[in-house]
MIDOSE-1310 file (N, C-alpha, C; in nm, 2 decimals, decimal comma, always signed):
residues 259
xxxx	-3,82/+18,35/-4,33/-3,84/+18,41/-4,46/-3,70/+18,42/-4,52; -3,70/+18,39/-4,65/-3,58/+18,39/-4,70/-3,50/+18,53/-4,74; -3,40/+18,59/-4,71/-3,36/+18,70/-4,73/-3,29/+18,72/-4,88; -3,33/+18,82/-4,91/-3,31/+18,84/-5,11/-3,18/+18,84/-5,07
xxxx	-3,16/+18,84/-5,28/-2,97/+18,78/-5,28/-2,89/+18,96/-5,29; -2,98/+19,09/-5,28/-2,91/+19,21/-5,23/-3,03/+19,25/-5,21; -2,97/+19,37/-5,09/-3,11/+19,47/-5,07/-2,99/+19,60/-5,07; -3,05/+19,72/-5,11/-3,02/+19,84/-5,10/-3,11/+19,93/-5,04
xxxx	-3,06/+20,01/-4,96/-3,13/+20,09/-4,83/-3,10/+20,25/-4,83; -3,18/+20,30/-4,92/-3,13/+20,47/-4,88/-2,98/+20,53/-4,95; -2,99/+20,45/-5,07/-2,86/+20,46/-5,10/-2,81/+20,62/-5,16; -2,72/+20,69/-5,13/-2,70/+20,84/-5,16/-2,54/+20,82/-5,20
xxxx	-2,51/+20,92/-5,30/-2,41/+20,90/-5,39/-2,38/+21,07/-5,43; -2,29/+21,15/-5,38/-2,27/+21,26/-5,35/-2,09/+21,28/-5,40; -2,05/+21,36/-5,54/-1,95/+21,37/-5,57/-1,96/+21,53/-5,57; -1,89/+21,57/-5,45/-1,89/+21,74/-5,45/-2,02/+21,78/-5,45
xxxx	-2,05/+21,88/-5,47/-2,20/+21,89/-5,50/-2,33/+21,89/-5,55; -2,25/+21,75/-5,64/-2,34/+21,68/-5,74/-2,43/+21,54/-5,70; -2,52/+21,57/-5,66/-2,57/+21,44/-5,60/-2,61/+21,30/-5,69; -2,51/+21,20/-5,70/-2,57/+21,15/-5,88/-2,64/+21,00/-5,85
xxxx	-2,64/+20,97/-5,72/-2,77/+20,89/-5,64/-2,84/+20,95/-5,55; -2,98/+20,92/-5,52/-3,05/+20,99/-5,46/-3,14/+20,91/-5,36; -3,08/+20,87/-5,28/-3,15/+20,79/-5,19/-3,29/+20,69/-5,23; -3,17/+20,62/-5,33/-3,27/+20,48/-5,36/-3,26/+20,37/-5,30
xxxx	-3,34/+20,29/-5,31/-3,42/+20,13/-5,25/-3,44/+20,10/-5,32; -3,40/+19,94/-5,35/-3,44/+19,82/-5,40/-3,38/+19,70/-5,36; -3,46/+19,61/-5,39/-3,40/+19,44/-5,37/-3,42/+19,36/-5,50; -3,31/+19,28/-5,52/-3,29/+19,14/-5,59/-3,33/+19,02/-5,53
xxxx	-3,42/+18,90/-5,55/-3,46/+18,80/-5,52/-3,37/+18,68/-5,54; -3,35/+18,59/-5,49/-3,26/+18,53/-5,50/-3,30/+18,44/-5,63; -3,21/+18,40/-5,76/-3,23/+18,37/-5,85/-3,35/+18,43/-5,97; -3,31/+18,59/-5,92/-3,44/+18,69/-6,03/-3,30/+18,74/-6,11
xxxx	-3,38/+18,76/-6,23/-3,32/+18,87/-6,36/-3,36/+18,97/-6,37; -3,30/+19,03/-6,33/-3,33/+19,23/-6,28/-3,31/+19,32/-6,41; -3,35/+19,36/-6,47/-3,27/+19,49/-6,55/-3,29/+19,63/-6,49; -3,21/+19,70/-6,52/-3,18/+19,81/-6,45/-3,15/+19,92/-6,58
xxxx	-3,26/+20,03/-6,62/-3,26/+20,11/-6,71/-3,25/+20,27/-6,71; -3,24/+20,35/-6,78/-3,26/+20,51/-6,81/-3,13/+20,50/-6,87; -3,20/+20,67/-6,85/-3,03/+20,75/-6,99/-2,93/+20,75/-6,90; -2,83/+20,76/-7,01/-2,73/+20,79/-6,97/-2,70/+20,92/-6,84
xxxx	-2,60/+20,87/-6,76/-2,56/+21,01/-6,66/-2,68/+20,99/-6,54; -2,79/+20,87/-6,60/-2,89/+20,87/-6,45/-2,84/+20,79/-6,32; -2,73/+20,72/-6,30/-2,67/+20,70/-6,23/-2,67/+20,54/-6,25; -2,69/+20,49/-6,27/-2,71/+20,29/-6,31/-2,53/+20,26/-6,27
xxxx	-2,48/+20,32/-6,34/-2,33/+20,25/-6,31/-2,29/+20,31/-6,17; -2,30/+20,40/-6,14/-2,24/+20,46/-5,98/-2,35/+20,37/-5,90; -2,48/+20,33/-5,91/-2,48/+20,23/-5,85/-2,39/+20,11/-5,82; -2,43/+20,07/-5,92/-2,32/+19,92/-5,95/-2,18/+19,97/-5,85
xxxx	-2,13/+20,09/-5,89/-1,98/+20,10/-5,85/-2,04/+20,12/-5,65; -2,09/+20,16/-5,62/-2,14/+20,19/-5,50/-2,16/+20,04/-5,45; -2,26/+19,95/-5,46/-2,28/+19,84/-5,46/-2,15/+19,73/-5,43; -2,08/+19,73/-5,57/-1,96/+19,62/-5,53/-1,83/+19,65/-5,47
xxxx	-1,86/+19,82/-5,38/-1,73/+19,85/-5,32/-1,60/+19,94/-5,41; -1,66/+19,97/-5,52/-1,59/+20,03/-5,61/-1,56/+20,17/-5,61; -1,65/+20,24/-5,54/-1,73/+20,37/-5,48/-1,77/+20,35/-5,32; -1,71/+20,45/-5,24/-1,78/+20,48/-5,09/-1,85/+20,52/-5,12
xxxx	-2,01/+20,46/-5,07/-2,13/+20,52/-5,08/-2,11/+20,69/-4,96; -2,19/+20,77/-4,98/-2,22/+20,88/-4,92/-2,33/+20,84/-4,79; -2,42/+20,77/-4,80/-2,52/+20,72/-4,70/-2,57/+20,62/-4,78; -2,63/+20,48/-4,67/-2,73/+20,39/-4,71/-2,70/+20,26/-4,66
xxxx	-2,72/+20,15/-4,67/-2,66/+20,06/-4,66/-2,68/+19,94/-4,77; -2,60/+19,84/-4,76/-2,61/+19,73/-4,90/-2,60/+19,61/-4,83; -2,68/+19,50/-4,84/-2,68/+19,36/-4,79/-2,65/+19,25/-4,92; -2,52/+19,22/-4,93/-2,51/+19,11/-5,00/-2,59/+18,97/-4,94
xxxx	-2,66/+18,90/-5,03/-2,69/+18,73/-4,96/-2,69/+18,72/-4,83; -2,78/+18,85/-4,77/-2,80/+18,87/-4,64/-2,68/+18,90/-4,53; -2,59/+18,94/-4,53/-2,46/+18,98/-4,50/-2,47/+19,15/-4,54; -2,40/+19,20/-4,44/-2,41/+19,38/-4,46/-2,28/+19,38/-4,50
xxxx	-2,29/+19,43/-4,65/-2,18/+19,48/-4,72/-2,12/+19,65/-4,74; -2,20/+19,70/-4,63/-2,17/+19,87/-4,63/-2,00/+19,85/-4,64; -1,94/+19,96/-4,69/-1,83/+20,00/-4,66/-1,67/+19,90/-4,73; -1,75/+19,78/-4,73/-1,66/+19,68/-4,76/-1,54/+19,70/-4,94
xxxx	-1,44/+19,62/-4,90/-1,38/+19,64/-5,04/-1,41/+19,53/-5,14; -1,40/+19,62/-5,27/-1,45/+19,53/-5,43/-1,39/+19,34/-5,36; -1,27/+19,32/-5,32/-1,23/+19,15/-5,32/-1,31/+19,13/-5,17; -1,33/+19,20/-5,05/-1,39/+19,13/-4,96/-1,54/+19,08/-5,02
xxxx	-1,63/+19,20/-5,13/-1,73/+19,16/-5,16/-1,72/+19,05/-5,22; -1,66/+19,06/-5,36/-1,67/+18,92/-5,42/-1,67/+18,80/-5,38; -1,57/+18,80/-5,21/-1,55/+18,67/-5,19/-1,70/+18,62/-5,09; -1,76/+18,73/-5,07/-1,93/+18,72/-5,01/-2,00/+18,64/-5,09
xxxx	-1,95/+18,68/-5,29/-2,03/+18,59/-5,37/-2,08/+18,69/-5,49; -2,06/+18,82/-5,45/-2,10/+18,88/-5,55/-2,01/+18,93/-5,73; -1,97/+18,90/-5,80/-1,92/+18,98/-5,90/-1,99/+19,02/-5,98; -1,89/+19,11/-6,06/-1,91/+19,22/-6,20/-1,86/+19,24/-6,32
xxxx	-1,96/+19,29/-6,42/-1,84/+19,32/-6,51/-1,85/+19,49/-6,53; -1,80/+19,54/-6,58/-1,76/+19,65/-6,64/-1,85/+19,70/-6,75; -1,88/+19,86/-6,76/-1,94/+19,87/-6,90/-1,79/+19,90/-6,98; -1,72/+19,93/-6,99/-1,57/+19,89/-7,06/-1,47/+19,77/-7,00
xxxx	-1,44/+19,72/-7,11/-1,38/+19,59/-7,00/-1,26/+19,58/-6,94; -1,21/+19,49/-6,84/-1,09/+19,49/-6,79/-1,04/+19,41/-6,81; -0,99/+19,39/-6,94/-0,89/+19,24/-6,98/-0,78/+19,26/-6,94; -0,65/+19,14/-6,93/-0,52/+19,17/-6,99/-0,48/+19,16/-7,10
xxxx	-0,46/+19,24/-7,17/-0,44/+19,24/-7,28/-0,35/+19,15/-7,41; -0,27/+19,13/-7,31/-0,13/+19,05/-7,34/-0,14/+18,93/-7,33; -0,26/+18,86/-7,25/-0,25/+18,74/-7,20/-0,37/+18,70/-7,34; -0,41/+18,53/-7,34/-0,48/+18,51/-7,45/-0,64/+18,49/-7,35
xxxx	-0,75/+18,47/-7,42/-0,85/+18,46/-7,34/-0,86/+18,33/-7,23; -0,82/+18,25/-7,30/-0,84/+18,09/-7,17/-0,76/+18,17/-7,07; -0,66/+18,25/-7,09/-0,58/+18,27/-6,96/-0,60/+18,37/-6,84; -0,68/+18,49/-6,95/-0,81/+18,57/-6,88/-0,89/+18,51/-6,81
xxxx	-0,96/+18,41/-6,86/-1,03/+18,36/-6,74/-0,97/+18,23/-6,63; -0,86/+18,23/-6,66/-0,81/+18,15/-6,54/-0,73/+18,24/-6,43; -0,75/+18,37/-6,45/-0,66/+18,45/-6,35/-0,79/+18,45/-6,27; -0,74/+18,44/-6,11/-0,87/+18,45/-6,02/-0,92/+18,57/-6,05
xxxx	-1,10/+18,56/-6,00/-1,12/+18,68/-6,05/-1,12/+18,79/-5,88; -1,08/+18,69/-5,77/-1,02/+18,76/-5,63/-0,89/+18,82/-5,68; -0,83/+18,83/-5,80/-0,72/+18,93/-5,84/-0,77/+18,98/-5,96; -0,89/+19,03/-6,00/-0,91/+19,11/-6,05/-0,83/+19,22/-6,03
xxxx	-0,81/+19,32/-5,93/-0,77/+19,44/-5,96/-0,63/+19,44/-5,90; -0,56/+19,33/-5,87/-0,42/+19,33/-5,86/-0,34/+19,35/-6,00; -0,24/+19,42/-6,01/-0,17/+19,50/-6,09/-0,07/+19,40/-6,17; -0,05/+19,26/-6,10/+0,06/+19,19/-6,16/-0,02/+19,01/-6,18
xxxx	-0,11/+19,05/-6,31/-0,22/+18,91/-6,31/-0,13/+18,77/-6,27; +0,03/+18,80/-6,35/+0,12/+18,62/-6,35/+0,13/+18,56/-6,24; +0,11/+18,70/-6,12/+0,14/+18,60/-5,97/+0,02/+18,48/-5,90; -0,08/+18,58/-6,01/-0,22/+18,50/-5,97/-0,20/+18,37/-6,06
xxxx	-0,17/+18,39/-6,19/-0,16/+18,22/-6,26/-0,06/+18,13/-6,18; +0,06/+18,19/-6,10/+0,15/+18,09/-6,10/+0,15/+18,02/-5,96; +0,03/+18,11/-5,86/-0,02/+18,02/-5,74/+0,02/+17,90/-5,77; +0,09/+17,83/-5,64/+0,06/+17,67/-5,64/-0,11/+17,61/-5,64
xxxx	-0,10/+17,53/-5,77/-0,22/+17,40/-5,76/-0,20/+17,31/-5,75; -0,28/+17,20/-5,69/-0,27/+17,06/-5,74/-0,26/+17,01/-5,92; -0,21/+16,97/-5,99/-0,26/+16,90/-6,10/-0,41/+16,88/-6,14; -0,45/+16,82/-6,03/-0,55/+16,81/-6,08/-0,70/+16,88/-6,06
xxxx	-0,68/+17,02/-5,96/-0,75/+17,14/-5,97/-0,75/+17,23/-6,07; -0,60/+17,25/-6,09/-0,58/+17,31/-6,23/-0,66/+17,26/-6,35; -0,68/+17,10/-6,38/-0,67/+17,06/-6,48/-0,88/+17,08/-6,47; -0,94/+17,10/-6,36/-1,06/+17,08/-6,31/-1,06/+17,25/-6,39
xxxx	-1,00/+17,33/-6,31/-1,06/+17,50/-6,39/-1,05/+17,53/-6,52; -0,94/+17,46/-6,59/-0,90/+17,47/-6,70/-1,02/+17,41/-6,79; -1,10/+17,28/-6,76/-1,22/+17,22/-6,76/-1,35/+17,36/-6,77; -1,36/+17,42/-6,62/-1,44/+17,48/-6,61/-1,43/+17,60/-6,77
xxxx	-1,32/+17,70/-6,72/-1,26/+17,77/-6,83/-1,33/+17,77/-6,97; -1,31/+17,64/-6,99/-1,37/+17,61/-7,16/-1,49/+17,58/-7,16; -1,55/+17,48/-7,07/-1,66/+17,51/-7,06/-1,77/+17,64/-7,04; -1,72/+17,74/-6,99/-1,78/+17,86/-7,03/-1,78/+17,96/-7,12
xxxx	-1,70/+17,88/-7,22/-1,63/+17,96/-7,35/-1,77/+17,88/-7,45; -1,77/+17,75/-7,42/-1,88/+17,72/-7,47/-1,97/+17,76/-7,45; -2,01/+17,84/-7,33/-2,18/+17,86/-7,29/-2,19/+18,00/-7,39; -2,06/+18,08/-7,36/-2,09/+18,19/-7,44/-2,06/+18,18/-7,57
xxxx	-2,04/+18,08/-7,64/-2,02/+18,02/-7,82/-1,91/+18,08/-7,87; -1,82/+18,11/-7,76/-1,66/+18,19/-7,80/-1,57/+18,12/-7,78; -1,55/+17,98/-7,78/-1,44/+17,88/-7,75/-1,37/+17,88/-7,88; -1,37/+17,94/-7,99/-1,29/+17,95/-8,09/-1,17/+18,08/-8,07
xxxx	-1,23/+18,17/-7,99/-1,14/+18,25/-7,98/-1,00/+18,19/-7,86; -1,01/+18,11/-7,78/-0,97/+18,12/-7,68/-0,84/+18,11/-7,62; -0,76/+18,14/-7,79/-0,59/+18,12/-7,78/-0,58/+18,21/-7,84; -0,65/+18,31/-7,89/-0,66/+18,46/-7,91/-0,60/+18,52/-7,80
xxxx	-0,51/+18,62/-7,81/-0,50/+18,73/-7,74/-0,62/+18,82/-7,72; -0,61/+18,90/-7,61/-0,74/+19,01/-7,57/-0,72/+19,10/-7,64; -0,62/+19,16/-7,67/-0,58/+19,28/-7,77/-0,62/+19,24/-7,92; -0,66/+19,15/-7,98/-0,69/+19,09/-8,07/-0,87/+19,15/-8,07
xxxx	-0,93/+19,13/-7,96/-1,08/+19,12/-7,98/-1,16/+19,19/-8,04; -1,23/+19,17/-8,09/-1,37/+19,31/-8,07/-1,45/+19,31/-7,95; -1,51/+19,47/-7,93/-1,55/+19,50/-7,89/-1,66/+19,41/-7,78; -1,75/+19,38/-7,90/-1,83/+19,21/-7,87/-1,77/+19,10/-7,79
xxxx	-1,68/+19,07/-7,84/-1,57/+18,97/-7,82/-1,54/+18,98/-7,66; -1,49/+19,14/-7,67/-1,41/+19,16/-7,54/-1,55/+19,14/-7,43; -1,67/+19,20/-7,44/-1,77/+19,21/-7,33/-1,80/+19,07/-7,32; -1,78/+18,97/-7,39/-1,82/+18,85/-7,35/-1,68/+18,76/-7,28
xxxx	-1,59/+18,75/-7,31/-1,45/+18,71/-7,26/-1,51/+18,79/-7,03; -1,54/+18,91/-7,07/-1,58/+18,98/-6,92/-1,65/+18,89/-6,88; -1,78/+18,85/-6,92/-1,87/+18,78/-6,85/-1,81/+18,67/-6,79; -1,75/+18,59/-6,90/-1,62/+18,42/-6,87/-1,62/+18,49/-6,76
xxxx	-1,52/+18,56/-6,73/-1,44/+18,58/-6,59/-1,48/+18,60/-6,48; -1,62/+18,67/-6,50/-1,71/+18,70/-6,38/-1,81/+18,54/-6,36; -1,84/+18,44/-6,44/-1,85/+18,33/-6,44/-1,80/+18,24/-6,38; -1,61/+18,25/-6,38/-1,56/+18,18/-6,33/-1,56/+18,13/-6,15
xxxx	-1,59/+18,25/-6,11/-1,61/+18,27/-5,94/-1,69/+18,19/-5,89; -1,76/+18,12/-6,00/-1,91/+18,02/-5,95/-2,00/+18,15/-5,87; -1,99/+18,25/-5,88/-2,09/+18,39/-5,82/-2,24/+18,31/-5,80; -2,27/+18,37/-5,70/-2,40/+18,37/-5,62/-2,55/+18,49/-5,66
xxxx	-2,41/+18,60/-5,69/-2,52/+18,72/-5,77/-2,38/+18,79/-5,85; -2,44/+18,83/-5,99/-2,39/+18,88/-6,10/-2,46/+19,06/-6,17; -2,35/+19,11/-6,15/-2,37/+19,22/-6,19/-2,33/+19,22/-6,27; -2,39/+19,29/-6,39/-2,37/+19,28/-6,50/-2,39/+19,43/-6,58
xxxx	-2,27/+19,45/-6,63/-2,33/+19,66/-6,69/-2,33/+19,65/-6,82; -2,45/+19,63/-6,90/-2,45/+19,67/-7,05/-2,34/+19,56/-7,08; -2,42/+19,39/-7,05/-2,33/+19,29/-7,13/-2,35/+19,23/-7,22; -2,43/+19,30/-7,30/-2,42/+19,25/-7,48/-2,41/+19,43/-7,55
xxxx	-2,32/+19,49/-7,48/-2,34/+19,62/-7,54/-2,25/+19,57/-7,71; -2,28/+19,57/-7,82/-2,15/+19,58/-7,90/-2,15/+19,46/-7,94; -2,22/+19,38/-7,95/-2,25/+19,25/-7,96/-2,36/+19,25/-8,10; -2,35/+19,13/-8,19/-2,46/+19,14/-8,30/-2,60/+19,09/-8,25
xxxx	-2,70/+19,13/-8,27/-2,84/+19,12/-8,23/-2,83/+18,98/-8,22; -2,86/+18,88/-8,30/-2,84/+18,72/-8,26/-2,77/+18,65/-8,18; -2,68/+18,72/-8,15/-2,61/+18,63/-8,01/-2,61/+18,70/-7,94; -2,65/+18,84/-7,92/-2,68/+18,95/-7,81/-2,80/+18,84/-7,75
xxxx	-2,93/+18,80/-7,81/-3,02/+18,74/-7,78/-2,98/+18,58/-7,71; -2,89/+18,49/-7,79/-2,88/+18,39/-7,71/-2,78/+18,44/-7,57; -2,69/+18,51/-7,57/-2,64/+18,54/-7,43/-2,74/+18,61/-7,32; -2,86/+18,66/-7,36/-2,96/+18,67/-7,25/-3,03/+18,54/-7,23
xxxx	-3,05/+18,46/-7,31/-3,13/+18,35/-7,31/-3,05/+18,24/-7,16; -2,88/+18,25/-7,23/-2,84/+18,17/-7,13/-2,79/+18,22/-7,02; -2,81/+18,35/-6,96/-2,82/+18,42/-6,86/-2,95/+18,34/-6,80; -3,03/+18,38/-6,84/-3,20/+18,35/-6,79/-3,19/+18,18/-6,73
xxxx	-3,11/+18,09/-6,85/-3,07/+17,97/-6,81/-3,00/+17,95/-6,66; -2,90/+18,03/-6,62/-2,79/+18,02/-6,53/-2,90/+18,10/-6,44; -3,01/+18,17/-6,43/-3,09/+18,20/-6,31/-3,18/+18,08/-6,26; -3,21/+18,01/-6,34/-3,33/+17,91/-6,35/-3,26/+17,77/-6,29
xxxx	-3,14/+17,71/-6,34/-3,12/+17,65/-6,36/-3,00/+17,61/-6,18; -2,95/+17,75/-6,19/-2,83/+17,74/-6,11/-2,87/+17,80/-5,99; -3,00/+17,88/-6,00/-2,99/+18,02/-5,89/-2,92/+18,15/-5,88; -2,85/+18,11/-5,97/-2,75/+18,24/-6,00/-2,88/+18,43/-5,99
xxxx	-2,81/+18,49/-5,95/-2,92/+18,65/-5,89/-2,85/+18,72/-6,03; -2,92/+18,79/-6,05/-2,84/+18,90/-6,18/-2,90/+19,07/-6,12; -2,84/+19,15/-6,20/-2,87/+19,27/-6,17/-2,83/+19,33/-6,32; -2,85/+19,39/-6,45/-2,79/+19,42/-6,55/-2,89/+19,51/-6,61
xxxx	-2,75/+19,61/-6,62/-2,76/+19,76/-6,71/-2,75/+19,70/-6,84; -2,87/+19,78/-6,88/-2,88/+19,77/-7,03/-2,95/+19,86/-7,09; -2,85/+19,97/-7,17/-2,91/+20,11/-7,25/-3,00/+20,12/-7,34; -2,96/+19,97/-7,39/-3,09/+19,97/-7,49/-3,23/+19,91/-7,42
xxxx	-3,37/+19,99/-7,41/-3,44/+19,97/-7,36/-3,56/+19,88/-7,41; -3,58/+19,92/-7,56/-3,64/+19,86/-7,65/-3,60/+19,68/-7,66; -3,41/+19,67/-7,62/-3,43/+19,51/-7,66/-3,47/+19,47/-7,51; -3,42/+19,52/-7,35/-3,45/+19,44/-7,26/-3,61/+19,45/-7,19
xxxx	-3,73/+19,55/-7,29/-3,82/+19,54/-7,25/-3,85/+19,39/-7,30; -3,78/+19,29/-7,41/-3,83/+19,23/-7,51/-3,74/+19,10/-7,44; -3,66/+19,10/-7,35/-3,62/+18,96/-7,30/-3,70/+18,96/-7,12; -3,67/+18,81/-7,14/-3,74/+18,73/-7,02/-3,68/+18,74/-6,89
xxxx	-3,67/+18,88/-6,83/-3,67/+18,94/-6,69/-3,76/+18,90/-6,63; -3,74/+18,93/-6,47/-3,84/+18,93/-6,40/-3,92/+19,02/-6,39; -3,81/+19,17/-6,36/-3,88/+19,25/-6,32/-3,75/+19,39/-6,39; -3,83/+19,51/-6,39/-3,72/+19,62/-6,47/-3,70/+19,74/-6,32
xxxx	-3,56/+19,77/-6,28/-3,61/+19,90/-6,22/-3,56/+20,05/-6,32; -3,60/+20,14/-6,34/-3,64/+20,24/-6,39/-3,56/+20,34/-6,31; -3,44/+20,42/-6,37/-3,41/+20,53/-6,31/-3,45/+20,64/-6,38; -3,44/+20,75/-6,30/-3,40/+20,90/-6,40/-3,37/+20,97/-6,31
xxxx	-3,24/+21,08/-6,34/-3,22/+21,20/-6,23/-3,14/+21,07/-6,08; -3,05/+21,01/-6,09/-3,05/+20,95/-5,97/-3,11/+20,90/-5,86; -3,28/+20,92/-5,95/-3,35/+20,85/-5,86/-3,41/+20,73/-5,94; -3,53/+20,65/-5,84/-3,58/+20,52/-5,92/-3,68/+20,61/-5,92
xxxx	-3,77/+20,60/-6,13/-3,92/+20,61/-6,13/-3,98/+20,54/-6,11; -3,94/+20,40/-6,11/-4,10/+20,29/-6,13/-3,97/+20,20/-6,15; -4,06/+20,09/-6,08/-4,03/+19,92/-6,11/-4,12/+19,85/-6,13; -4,11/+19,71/-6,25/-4,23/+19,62/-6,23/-4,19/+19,55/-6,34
xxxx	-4,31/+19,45/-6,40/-4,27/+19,35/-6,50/-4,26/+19,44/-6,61; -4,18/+19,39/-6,70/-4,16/+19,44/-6,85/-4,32/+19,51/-6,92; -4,41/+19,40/-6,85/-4,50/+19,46/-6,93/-4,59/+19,58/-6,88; -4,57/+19,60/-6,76/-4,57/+19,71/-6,63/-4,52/+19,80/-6,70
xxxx	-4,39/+19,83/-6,70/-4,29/+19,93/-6,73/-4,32/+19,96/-6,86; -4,36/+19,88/-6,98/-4,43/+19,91/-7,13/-4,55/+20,04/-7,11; -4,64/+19,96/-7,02/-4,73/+20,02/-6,99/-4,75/+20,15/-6,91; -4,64/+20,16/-6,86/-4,63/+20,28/-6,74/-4,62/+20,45/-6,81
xxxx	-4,73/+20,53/-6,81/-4,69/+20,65/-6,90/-4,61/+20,73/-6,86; -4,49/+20,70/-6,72/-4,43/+20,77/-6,67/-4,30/+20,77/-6,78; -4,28/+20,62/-6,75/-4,17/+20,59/-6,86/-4,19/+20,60/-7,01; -4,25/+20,60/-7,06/-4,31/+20,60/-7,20/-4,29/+20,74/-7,20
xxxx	-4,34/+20,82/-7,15/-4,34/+20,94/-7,19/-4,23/+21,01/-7,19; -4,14/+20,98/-7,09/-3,97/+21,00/-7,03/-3,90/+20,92/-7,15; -3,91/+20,79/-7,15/-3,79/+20,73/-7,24/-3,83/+20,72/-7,36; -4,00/+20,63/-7,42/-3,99/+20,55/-7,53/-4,08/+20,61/-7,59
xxxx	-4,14/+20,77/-7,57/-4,21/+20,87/-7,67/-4,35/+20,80/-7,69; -4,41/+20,85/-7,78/-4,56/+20,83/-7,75/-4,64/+20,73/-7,76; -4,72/+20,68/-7,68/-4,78/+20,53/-7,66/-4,79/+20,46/-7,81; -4,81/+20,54/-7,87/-4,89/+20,44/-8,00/-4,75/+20,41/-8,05
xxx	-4,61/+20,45/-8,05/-4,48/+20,40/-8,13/-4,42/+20,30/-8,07; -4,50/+20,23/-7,94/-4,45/+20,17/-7,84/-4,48/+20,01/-7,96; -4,40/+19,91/-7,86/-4,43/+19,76/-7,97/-4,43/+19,64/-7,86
């Protein structure tokens, strides 16, 4: 039997005496589009941060691509296969976007990005990423920006430049926190579309926070999990979770305003 591309086990998330996970479970399938919902402060991102090593969990354990990822740090995960982006993003600022995404994203959280561009390559590896690079400037229809500086961006701009970079890793599963937050509704929609593409197509796993509930009950997920209070209410298909009066009555108010 094939082993999902994460499983989470009893996961508990305890800052002082504030418990802001609550011993949840769930799994990702390998090549599924997950969304992951509730209000604000219900814990969705201390997941995530828990998950990719960003946060010591309090109890539970985490299986990357079948591999036990308890304990581990943010670059030993990644290089398991997993990356992220941010619900604020982590550009360099200084640097222009092609060059954002050619800094490895295994130095993400190294402090001095130039040492990562100035690694020895071959010629013609470099000239291969540099290749890849723009090719995913194209997927995300931002190849115009891409001698833009980051400090230059918007907001929009900047959450999609994140995705590029979490792209680049060739990732096996993609976390993703609110990544069309700030984004205009029509290309908010084609960047889910070609998400859904890069699951179907590549296998690529997703996992993505998204606040707004109304648009991701309306894109082509697999399946939704449902938090509130640090815990999970309910999981199931879009049209499950539409239907569910637990949720309806908690998030999206009274059946008949539902669409």
């Amino acid at each position: 039997m094939t082993k999902p591309a994460l499983r989470v086990s009893n996961l508990i998330k305890d800052f002082g005496g504030l418990r802001a996970v609550d011993k949840i479970s769930f799994q990702v399938g390998r090549g599924e589009l997950i969304g992951l919902i509730g209000p604000n402060g219900c814990g969705k991102t201390t997941t995530f941060n828990c998950i990719s090593g960003m946060l010591n969990m309090t109890a539970g354990k985490v299986e990357v691509l079948g591999q036990n990822a308890t304990g581990m740090r943010p670059d030993e995960i990644q290089k398991m296969g997993l990356t992220r982006t941010f619900q604020h993003t982590w550009l360099w600022r200084d640097m222009t976007v092609i060059e954002n995404l050619l800094v490895p994203t295994r130095r993400q959280f190294s402090p001095n990005p130039i040492l990562a561009l100035l690694r020895p390559n071959s010629r013609k590896s470099e000239d291969k990423r540099i290749a890849e690079a723009y090719a995913v400037l194209d997927l995300l229809e931002i190849s115009h920006i891409a001698h833009n500086l980051a400090s230059e961006l918007s907001g929009g701009q900047s959450k999609l430049v994140d995705i590029g970079r979490a792209l680049m890793s060739s990732p096996q599963f993609l976390l993703l926190d609110e990544p069309v937050a700030g984004v205009a509704g029509p290309l908010a929609e084609r960047i889910f579309q070609n998400l859904r593409s890069l699951t179907s197509d590549k296998g690529i796993s997703m996992l993505v926070i998204e606040h707004n509930m109304d648009f991701i009950l309306r894109r082509d997920v697999d399946r939704i999990i449902v938090m509130e209070a640090g815990q999970i209410l309910t999981e199931g298909t879009p049209d499950e979770i539409r239907q569910s009066r637990d949720v309806v009555e908690a998030y999206l108010g009274d059946p008949g305003e539902t669409k």
